[in-house]
Structures are given as C-alpha cells and as structure tokens.
C-alpha positions in Angstrom: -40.8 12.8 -51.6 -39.1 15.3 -53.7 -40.1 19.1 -53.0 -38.9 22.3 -53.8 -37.9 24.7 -51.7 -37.3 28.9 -52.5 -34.6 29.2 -49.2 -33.1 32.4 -49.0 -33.7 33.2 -52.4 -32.5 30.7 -54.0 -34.1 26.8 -55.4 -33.3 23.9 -53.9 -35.5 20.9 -54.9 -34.9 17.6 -52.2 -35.5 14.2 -52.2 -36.4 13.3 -48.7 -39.4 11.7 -46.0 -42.1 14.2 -46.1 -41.8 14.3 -41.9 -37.9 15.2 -41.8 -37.6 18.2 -40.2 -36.9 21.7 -42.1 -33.9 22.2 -39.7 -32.3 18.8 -40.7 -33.0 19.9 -44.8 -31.2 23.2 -43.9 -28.1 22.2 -42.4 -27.5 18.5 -43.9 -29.3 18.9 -47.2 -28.7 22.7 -48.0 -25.7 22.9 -45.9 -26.9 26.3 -44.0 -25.7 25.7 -40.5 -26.8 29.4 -39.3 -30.0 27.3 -37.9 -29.2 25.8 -34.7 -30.3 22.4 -33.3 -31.4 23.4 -29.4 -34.1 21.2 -28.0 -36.0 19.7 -31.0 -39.3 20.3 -29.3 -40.1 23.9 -30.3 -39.2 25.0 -26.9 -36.0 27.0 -27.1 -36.1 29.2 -30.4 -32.5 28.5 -31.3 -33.8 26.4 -34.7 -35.9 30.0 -36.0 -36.2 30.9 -39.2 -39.0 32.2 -41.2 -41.9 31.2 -43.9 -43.5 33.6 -45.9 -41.7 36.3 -43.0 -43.5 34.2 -40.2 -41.1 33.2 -37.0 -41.5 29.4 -37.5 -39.2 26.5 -35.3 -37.6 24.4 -37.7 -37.1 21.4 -35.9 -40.6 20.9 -35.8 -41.8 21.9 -39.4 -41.8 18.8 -41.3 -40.8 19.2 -45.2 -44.1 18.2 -46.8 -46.0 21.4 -44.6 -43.3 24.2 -45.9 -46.1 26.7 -47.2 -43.7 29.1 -48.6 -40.4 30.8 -49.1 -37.7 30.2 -46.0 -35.3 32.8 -44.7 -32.5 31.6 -42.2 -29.8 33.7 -41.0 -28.1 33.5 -44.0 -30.4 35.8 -46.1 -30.9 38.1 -43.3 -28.5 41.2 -44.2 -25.3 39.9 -46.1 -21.1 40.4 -45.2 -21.4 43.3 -47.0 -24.6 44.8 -46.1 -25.4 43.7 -42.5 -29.5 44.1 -41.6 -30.5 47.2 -39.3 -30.9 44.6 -36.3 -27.8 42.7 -36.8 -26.2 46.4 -37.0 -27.9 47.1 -33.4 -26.6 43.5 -31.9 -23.4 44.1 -32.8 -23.8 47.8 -31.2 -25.3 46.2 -27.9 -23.1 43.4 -27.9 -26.3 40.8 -27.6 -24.2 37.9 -28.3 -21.9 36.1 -26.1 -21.6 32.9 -26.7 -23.8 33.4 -29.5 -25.1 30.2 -30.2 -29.0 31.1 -29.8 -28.2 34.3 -31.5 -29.3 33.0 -35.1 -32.7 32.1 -33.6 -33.4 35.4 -31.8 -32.4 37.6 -34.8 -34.8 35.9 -36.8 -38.0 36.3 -34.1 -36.9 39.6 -33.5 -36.9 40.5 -37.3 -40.5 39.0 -37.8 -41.6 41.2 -34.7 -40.4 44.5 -36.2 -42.0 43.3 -40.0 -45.4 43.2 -38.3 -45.2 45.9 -35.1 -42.2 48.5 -36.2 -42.2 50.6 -33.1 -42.8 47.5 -30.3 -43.4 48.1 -26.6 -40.9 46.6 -24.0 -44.6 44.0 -23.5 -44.2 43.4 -27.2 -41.0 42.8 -27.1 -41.3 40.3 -24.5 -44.1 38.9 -25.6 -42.7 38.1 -29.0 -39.4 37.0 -27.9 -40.2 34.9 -24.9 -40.6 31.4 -26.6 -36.5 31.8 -27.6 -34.1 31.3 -24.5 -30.5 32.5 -24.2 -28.3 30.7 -21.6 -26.4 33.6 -20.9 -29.1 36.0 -19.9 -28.9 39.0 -22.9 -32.7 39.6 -22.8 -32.0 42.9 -21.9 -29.2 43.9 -24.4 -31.4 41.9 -26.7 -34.5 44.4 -25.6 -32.2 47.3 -26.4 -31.0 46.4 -29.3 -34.5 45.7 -31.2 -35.3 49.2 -29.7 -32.6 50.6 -32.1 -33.1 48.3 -34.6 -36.4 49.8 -35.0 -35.1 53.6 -34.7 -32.6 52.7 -37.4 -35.5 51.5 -39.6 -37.5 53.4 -39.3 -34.7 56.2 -40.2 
C-alpha cells in the first residue's frame, strides 16, 4: 500500500503492508530513531509519539489506521529552541539512561495540551502506561510541574 504521511511537518509518502507498524515506518522507512522499540505490545510507552496531538504507541498502530499528522521527538522543540518540558527535564535531570525518555516526553506533552495545570493524580494517571527502568517518576513528576509553570509564563 502506498500512504502518505505529514510526520513532523514534513511529507513522506511509503510503499509498505498496510499492518507494518508506525514505529517500524519511523525508524527504518523515515529514518527517525527518537522512537524507541521497548516491548512491541503497547505496554511500556518507550515507542510514543503522537496523532493529531494524541499520545499513541507506535508499535501497535498499523500504517493503514494513521488518522492524521505524527509528531515524534524530533518535532518536539528543536537544537535551537528546546520545548518548555524538554527545558524542565534537562533542569530536573529526568533522564538517566534515557532510553524511555523519548516516550515519556511525548505522553507528558499530550497531558499538558489537554490539562495545563495537572494534579500529581493527573500526572500519574496520564503517565503510568510509560515505564522507566531507572525509577525517575518522581523527577519526571517535577519536571512536568515546571513544564507547565513555564508555559503557562
């Protein structure tokens, strides 16, 4: 099946199975390896990106059901411009080994589109379907907290 795709912006049109999954399109198709494989059964978060600004797991999103316009990592903030929330993890030194880190930026970023000033239950709530081996829920807590002071100006 050939489909186009509007990915951070930008066109790409692929020729591909209609049931390969988005994450494979992203990083072996489109070459954005921001997206991380975790578990491949929507269970750890690390594969999150967004469609249409909804947290989605891209492992199990198959290419013909892509409703709308991606964002992965890579279009949230730029080298130059980082986001308010990558601003904050850097601040709070979220990431250690960083590899789920992609994943939880994006969830968090769809939380604070749709609930700008969340609760620590909100927080939780919204963040618990994406794991991190080291144990940063806290710093991660913390740093959507700011993120959302420093949004909101």
């Amino acid at each position: 099946m050939s489909k186009t795709l509007t990915i951070n912006g930008k066109t790409h049109t692929v020729d591909l199975p209609g049931d390969v999954p988005l994450l494979w399109v992203l990083r072996d198709e489109v070459g954005l390896t921001g997206t991380k494989f975790g578990c491949g059964v929507a269970a750890c978060g690390a594969c999150t990106v967004q469609i249409d600004g909804e947290a989605v797991r891209s492992c199990q999103v198959p290419l013909e059901d892509v409703w709308g316009e991606v964002t992965t990592i890579e279009g949230h903030g730029t080298p130059d411009a980082l986001s308010a929330l990558q601003e904050a993890w850097i601040t709070h030194q979220v990431a250690q080994c960083g590899y789920c880190q992609s994943g939880q930026i994006m969830q968090a970023a769809a939380l604070l589109a749709q609930t700008p000033r969340p609760t620590d239950a909100q927080i939780d709530e919204a963040m618990s379907g994406n794991l991190c081996r080291c144990g940063t829920y806290p710093r991660i807590r913390a740093a959507i907290h700011d993120a959302a002071n420093r949004m909101e100006g």
